[in-house]
N, C-alpha and C positions, 0 to 999 in steps of 0.2 A: 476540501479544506476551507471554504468560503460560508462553511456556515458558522456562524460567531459563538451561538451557543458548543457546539463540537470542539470549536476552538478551546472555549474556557474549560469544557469537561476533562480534554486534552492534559489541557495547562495546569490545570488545576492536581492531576494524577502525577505528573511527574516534576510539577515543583515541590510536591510534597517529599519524591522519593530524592529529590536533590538535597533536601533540607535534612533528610535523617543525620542523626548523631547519634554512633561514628557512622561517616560516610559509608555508603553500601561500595562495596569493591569493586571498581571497576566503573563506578557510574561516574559522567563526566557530561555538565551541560553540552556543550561541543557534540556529544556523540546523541543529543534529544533532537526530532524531528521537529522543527516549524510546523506548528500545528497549521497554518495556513497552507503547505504543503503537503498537507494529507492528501491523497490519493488512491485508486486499484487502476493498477497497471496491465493490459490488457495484451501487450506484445511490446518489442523493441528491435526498431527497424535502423540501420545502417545506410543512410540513402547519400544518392552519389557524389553531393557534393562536398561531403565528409560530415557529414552532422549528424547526431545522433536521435532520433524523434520516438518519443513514445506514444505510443498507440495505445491512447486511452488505457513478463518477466523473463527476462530469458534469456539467452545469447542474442547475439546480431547474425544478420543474412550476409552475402556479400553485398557491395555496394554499389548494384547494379539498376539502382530504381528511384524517381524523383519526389521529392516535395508533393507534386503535384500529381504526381499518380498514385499516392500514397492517399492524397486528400480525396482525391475524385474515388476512390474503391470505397473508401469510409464513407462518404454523402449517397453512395448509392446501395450503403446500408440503412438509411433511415425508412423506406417506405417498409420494409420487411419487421425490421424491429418495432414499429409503432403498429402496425400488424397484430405481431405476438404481443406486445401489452395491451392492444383491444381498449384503450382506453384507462388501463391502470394506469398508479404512479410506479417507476420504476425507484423500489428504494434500498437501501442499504443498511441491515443490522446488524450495530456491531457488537455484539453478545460474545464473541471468543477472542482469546486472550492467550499466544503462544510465543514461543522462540523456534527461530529457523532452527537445523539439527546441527549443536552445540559442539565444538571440539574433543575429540576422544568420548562422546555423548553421554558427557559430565555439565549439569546445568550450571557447575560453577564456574564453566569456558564458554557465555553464550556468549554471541554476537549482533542477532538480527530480535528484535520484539516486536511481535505483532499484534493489529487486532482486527480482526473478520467476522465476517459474516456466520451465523448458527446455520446448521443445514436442516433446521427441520418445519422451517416457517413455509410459508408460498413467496413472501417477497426474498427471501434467501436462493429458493429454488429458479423464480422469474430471471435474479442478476444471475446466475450462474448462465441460466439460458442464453441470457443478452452477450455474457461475458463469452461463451463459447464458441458463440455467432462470428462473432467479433475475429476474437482468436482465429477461429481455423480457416473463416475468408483468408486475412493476411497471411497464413501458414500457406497455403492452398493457393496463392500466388505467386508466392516467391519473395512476398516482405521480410517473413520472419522463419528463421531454420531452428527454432526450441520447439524440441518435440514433446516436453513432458507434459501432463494436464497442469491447464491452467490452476492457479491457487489464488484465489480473489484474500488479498487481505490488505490495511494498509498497517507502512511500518513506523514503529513510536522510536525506536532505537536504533540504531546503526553504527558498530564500531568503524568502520570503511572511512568516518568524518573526525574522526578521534584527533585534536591538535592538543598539542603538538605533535607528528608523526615521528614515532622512534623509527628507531628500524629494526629490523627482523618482524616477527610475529603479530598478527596485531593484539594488542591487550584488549581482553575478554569482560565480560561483566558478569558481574552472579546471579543468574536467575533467582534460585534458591534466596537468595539474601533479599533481593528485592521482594518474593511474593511473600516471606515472611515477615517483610516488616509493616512497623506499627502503622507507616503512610497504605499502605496497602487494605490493612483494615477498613478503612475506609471506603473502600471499593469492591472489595470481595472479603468472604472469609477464607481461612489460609488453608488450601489446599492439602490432602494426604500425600499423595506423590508429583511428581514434576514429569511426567511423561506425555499427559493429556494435555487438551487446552481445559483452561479457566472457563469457568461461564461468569461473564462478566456484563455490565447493561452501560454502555455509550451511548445509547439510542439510537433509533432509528431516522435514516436522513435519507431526502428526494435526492435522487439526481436529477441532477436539473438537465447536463448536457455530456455528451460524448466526443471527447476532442484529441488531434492530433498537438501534444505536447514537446516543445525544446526542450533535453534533455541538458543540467546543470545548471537551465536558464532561472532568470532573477524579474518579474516584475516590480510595479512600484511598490507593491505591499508584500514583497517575497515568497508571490504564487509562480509557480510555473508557468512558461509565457505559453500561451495557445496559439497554433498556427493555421487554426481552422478545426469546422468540427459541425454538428447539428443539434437543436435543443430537441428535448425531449417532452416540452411545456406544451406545445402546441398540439 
């Protein structure tokens, strides 16, 4: 999320669907991702002094492992992964355009929006590589007990942040209403069905670095605080 341009393309896509008139059902700035906050989340570890850190999606492990053994397993993935990119860039394109699987798997109860990686490029296929590396070390230690495969995407939407919180249920947004509308045009043409992902063009972007992240945390510019990690530049 620290690329500026990413940011604005970001910003630029879901102020527009803010602005439709009449509001799309269910959309609420409150529930839009800080584009400075974008991210692929790579596992989520529980470590022991109650803090929640994310490893560059999933349940938590038990809480039986440090800050710093977390950090030390991650830096003694860098000789391996810089290995397998042999001198490429490790990049990120995000060409797809989804919702996590919607309530009663009606797109007019979605709740999670995403947007990922296309799986048929080489740098799509490199990050899944990196991204799997990554994954099943921590799995395969004892960090992280999610056993489903990994799902490289980052999310634009999140009812889970929706304020004011009612209670009961959370209120759902419309798929359907958002990929139909007129702000949407502008970024894809409108879809036959609501099943698939969109191919959509966000662009593609470096990653620069691989880091263990505080989980809920705030820096000065509303990034996620990093708590160590390795660049990927060098």
């Amino acid at each position: 999320g620290h690329h500026v341009r990413l940011q604005e393309a970001v910003s630029s896509f879901t102020d527009g669907l803010l602005q439709c008139t009449p509001p799309l059902p269910g959309l609420d700035r409150s529930i839009v991702i800080a584009p400075r906050r974008l991210h692929l989340t790579l596992g989520v570890m529980a470590l022991d002094d109650g803090t929640s850190i994310s490893s560059t999606s999933g349940s938590t492990s038990a809480p039986s492992k440090t800050l710093q053994e977390a950090l030390s397993l991650l830096l003694s993935l860098e000789p391996r992964i810089k290995e397998l990119l042999s001198g490429s860039h490790l990049r990120v394109p995000l060409h797809r355009m989804n919702i996590m699987e919607p309530d009663g798997g009606n797109p007019d109860n979605a709740h999670v929006l995403w947007l990922g990686p296309s799986h048929d490029s080489e740098d799509a296929r490199r990050l899944q590589r990196v991204g799997e590396i990554v994954n099943r070390t921590f799995r395969e230690a004892g960090f992280i007990s999610e056993r489903r495969p990994l799902k490289l995407h980052c999310t634009v939407l999140n009812t889970t942040h929706r304020k004011p919180r009612g209670r009961g249920p959370r209120q759902p947004f419309s798929y359907r209403a958002l990929v139909m509308s007129p702000a949407a045009r502008l970024f894809f043409p409108a879809p036959t069905h609501f099943r698939d992902a969109i191919e959509v063009d966000f662009g593609t972007w470096d990653v620069e670095e691989i880091q263990l992240c505080r989980m809920g945390s705030y820096g000065g510019d509303g990034e996620y605080v990093s708590c160590g990690g390795f660049s990927l530049l060098s």
